[in-house]
C-alpha positions in Angstrom: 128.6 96.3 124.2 126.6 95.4 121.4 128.4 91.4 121.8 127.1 91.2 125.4 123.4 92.5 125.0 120.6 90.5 123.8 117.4 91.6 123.3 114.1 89.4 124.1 111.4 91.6 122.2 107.6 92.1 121.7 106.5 92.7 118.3 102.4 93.8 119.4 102.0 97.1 118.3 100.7 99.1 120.8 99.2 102.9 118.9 100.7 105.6 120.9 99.5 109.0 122.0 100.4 110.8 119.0 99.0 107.5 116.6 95.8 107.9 118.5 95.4 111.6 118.1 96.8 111.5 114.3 95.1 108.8 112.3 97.2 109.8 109.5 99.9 108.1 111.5 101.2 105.0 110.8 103.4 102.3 113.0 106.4 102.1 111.8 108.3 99.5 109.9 108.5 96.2 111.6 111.3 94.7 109.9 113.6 98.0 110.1 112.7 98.7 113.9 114.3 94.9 114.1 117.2 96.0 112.6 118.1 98.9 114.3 118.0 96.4 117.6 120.1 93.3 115.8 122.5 96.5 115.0 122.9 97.2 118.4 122.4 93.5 119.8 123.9 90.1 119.3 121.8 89.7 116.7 121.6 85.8 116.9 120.6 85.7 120.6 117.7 88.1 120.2 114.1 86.6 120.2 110.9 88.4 118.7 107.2 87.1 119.5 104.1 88.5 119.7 103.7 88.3 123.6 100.3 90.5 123.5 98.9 87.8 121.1 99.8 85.0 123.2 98.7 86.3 126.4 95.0 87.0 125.0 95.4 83.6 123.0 96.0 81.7 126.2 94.5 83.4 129.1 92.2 86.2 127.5 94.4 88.8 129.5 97.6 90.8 128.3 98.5 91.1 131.6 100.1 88.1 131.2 102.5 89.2 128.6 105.5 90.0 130.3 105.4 86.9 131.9 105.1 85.3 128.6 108.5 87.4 127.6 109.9 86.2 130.8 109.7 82.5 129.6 110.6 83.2 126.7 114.1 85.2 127.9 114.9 82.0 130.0 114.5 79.6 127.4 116.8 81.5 125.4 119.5 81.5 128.1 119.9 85.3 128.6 118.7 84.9 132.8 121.8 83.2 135.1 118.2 81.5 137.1 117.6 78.3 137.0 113.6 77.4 136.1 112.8 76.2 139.3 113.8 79.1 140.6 112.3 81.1 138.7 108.5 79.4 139.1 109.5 79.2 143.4 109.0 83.3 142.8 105.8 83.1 141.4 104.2 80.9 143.9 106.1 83.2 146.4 104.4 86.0 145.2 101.0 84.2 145.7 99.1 86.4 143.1 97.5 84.5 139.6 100.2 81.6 140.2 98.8 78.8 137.9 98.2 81.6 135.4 101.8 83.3 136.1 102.9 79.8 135.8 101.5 78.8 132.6 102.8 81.7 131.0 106.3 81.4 131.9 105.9 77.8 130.6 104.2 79.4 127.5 107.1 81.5 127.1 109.7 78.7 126.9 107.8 76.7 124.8 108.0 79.6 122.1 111.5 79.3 122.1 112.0 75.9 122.3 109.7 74.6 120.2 107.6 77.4 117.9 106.9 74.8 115.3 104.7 73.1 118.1 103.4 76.8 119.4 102.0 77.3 116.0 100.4 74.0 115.7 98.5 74.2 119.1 97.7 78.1 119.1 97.3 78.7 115.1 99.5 82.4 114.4 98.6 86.2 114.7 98.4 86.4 111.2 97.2 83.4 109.6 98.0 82.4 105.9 95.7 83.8 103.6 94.7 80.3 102.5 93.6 79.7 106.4 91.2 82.9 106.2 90.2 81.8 103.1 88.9 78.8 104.4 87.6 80.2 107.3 85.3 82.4 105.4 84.1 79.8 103.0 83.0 77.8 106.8 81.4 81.1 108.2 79.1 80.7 104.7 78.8 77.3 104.2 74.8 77.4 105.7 74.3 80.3 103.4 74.5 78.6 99.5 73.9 82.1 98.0 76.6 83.8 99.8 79.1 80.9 99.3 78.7 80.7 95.7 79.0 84.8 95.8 82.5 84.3 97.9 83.5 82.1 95.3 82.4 83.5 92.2 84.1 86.9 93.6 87.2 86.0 94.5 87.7 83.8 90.8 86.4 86.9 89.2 89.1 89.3 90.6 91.9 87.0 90.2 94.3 89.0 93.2 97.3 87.4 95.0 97.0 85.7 98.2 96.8 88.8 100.1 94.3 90.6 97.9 92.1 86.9 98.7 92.6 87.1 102.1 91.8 91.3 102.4 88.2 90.4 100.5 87.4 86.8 101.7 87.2 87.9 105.3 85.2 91.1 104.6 82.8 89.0 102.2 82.1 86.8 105.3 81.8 89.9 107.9 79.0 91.8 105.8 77.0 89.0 105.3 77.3 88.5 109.2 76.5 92.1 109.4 73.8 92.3 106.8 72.8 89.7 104.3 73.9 88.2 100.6 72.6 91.5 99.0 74.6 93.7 101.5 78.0 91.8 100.4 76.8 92.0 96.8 76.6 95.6 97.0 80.0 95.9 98.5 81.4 93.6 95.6 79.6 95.8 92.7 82.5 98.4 93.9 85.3 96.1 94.0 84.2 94.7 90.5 84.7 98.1 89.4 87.9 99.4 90.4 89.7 95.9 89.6 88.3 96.1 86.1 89.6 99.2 85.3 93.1 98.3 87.3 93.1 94.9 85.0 92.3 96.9 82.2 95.4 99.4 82.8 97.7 97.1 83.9 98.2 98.3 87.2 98.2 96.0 89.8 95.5 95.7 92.6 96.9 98.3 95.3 93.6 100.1 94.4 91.1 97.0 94.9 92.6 96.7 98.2 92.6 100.1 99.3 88.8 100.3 98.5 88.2 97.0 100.3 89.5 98.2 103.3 87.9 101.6 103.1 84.4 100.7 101.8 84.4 97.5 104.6 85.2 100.0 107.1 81.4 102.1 106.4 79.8 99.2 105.4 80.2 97.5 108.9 79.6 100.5 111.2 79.1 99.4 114.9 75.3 100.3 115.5 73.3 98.9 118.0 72.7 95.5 115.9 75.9 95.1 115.1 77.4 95.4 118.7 74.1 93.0 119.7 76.3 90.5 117.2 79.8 90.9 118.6 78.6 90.7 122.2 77.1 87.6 121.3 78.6 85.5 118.5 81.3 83.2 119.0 83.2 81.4 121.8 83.9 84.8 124.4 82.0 83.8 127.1 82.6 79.8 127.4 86.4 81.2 127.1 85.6 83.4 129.6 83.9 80.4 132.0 87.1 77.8 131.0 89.4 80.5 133.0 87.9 79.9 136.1 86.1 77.5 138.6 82.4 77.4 139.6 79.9 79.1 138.3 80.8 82.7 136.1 78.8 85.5 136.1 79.6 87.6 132.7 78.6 90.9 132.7 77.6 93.8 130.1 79.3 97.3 130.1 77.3 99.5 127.7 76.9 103.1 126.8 73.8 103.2 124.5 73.7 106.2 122.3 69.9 106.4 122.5 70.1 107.1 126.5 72.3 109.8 126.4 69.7 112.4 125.6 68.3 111.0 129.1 72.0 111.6 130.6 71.9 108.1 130.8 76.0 107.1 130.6 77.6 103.9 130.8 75.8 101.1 132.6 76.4 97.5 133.4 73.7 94.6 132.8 73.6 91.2 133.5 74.0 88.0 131.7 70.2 87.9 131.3 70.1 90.0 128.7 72.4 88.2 126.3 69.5 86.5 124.9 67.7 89.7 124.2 70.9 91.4 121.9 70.5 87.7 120.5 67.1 88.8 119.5 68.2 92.3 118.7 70.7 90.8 116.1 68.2 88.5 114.0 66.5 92.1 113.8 69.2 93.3 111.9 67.3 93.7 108.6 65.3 96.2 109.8 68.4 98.8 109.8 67.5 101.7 107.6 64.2 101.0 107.2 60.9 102.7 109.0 60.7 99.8 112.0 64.5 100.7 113.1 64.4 102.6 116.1 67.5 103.8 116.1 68.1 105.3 112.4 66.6 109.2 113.6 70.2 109.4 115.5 71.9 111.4 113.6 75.5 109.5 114.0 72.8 107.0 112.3 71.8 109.1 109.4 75.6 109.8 108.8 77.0 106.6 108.4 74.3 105.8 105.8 75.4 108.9 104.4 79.1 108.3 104.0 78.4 104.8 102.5 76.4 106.7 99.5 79.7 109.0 99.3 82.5 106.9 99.4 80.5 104.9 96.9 80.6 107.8 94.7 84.3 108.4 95.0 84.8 104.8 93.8 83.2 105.9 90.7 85.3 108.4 90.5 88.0 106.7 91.4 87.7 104.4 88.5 86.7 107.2 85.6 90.8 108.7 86.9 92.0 105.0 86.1 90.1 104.8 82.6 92.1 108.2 82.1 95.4 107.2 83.1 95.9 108.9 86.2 98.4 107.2 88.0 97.5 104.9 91.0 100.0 106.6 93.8 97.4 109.8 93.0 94.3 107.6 93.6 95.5 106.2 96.7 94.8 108.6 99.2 91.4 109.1 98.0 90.9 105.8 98.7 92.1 105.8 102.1 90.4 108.3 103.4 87.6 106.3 104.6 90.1 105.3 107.4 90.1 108.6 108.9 86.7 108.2 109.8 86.5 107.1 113.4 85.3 107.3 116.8 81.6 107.4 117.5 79.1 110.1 117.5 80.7 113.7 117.8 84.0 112.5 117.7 82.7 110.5 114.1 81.0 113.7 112.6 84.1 115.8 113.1 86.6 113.0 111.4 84.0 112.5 108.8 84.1 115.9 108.0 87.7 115.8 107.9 87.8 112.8 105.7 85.4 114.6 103.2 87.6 117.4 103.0 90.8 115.7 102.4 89.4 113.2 99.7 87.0 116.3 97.6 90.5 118.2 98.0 92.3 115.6 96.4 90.1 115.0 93.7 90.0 118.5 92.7 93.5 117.9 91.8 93.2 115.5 89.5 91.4 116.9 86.7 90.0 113.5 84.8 88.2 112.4 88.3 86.2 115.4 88.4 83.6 113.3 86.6 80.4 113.9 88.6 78.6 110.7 88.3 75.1 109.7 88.8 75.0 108.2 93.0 74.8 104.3 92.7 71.2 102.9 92.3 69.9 101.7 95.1 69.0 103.3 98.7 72.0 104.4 101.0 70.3 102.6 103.8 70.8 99.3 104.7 
C-alpha cells in the first residue's frame, strides 16, 4: 500500500532509445514524474538525489551510483540492516571496497546532512550567480573578453537564468575561439533581445538563440576536441583515484583517417602535449593553413553557422512585425536537431534546414530575405 512503500529515487536523466533516435523528444517533467511517485508513496519518506552526479563527482565512475542510492536508502531508514552490516557485505564481496565503501558513506551523508553535501561537492546545477562567477574567472587573463562578458550581460538586462545561459557560453567561445569569435556570437543576441525589449516580450527568444547559435558556434573539430582532452583537472582526477604511477590513455577516431580505413585507435599519454600544441593552433580554423577545413563535415559546419545566422535576422524582422514568440520558437530551436558527426551530422542538418525554411514560410513577415551577415562564415 501506498502507507508502506517508500521510494529512494535518482533524478539523473538518462535519454532513452526513443530520445536518442528522436531529437525532437524531450524528458519529461521532473517535478510531475515526482508526483506521480509521492501519489503512490509515503510521500514524506521518499528521497530524490542526483546519484549519477554524485558518483562521477566523487569517484569519476557512475558505476558507483547505486551504491550511492544504497547509502542513501539506509540513512533514511527504509533497510531493517544495521550499517555495519551492511559495509561487512562490501568487504565480503572483495570487489572496489574502499570505493563501494565511500559511496555507501556518501550516500548517508546526503541524507543526513545535504547542507554539508553541497558545501563540500558544490550542486549539479549551480546558481546562476556561481556560473557567473565562474565565467568572469575563466576571463580574467583576457581584459578584452572580460570587459565584453560584462558589457554583454549589462546590456541585455535577462533574469538570472538568461545570465547564466550567456555567461557560460561567452566563456566557452572565447575558449573555443577568441574575443572576436564571442563578439560575433553576441552581435546575434544583441539583435533578437532588442527587438524582444522593444515588443515587450520577454527573453524566451534570446535564450533559444543562445542555445542554438552556441551549439554551431562550438562544433567539436579536431582543435576543439585537442582542448577538451586537455584543459582542466581530468587527468590529476584521474591519478587521485588510484596508487602508483597512472598511465592515461587516448581513444580516438580521427575523421581525417577514415579515408585510409583507419578506425578508432588508442594513443599514449605522450601525445597530450602535442593536442596541447594542436589547441594554441586553433586560429588557424577556416583559414588556408588548416588542414582539416577540405572535410566536408568541415565545410558544413561553417556553413550552418552562416545560415542560422541568417534565420536570426529573420527571426528578428518576424518580431519587428508582431509575430508572436510561441511561432518563432521553433525556428529557433532547430539548431538542436543538428547532431552526431559526419554522415550522421549532414543528414540532421538537412533535416534541421527543412523544418526551420518550412516554418518560416509560414509566417509571412519573416520571409524577409536579408543580406548574409558581414564577415566570412569561417572561423
Amino acid at each position: 500500500s501506498p502507507e508502506l512503500t517508500r521510494a529512494v529515487v535518482s533524478t539523473t536523466r538518462i535519454p532513452t532509445a526513443d530520445i536518442n533516435r528522436n531529437p525532437d523528444r524531450s524528458f519529461p517533467d521532473p517535478d510531475a514524474l515526482a508526483g506521480i511517485i509521492d501519489r503512490c508513496t509515503a510521500k514524506n519518506g521518499n528521497v530524490y538525489l542526483d546519484s549519477y552526479w554524485l558518483a562521477e563527482r566523487l569517484f569519476a565512475d557512475i558505476i558507483f551510483a547505486n551504491m550511492v542510492l544504497l547509502g542513501a536508502a539506509y540513512q533514511a531508514g527504509h533497510l531493517p540492516l544495521s550499517g555495519a552490516s551492511i559495509e561487512a557485505v562490501i568487504q565480503l564481496d572483495g570487489k572496489a571496497v574502499e570505493d563501494n565503501m565511500q559511496a555507501f558513506r556518501w550516500g548517508r551523508l546526503s541524507v543526513a546532512d545535504p547542507a554539508r553535501l553541497q558545501d563540500l561537492l558544490g550542486s549539479p546545477e549551480p546558481d546562476a550567480a556561481v556560473v557567473v562567477i565562474a565565467a568572469r574567472q575563466r576571463l580574467r587573463d583576457d581584459g578584452e573578453a572580460l570587459a565584453l562578458h560584462d558589457e554583454v550581460l549589462a546590456e541585455l538586462s535577462l533574469s538570472a537564468e538568461g545570465e547564466r545561459v550567456v555567461s557560460h557560453r561567452i566563456a566557452e567561445l572565447v575558449a573555443w575561439q577568441d574575443t572576436a569569435w564571442a563578439r560575433r556570437y553576441l552581435d546575434s543576441l544583441r539583435r533578437v533581445r532588442a527587438a524582444e525589449v522593444a515588443a515587450d516580450l520577454g527573453e524566451a527568444l534570446t535564450l533559444a538563440v543562445a542555445r542554438g547559435l552556441h551549439r554551431l558556434m562550438s562544433y567539436k573539430d579536431e582543435f576543439e576536441v585537442a582542448r577538451l582532452t586537455t584543459q582542466g583537472p581530468s587527468v590529476d582526477r584521474i591519478r587521485t583515484l588510484f596508487d602508483g604511477p597512472v598511465n592515461v590513455a587516448y581513444n580516438l577516431h580521427p575523421p581525417t583517417l577514415r579515408f585510409l580505413g583507419v578506425g578508432k585507435i588508442r594513443i599514449g599519454g605522450w601525445v597530450r602535449p602535442l593536442l596541447g600544441l594542436l589547441y594554441r593552433c586553433r586560429r588557424v580554423r577556416g583559414t588556408m593553413l588548416d588542414p582539416f577545413r577540405h572535410s566536408r563535415c568541415r565545410r558544413l559546419e561553417r556553413e550552418l553557422i552562416g545560415w542560422y545566422e541568417v534565420i536570426v535576422i529573420k527571426l528578428v524582422a518576424a518580431v519587428e512585425a508582431g509575430v508572436e514568440v510561441s511561432r518563432l520558437l521553433p525556428v529557433a530551436a532547430t539548431a538542436d536537431r543538428i547532431r552526431g558527426f559526419e554522415a550522421v551530422k549532414e543528414a540532421s542538418a538537412r533535416v534541421a534546414r527543412s523544418a526551420a525554411e518550412g516554418e518560416l514560410a509560414r509566417i509571412e513577415p519573416a520571409r524577409v530575405e536579408p543580406d548574409s551577415p558581414e564577415g566570412t562564415l569561417s572561423p
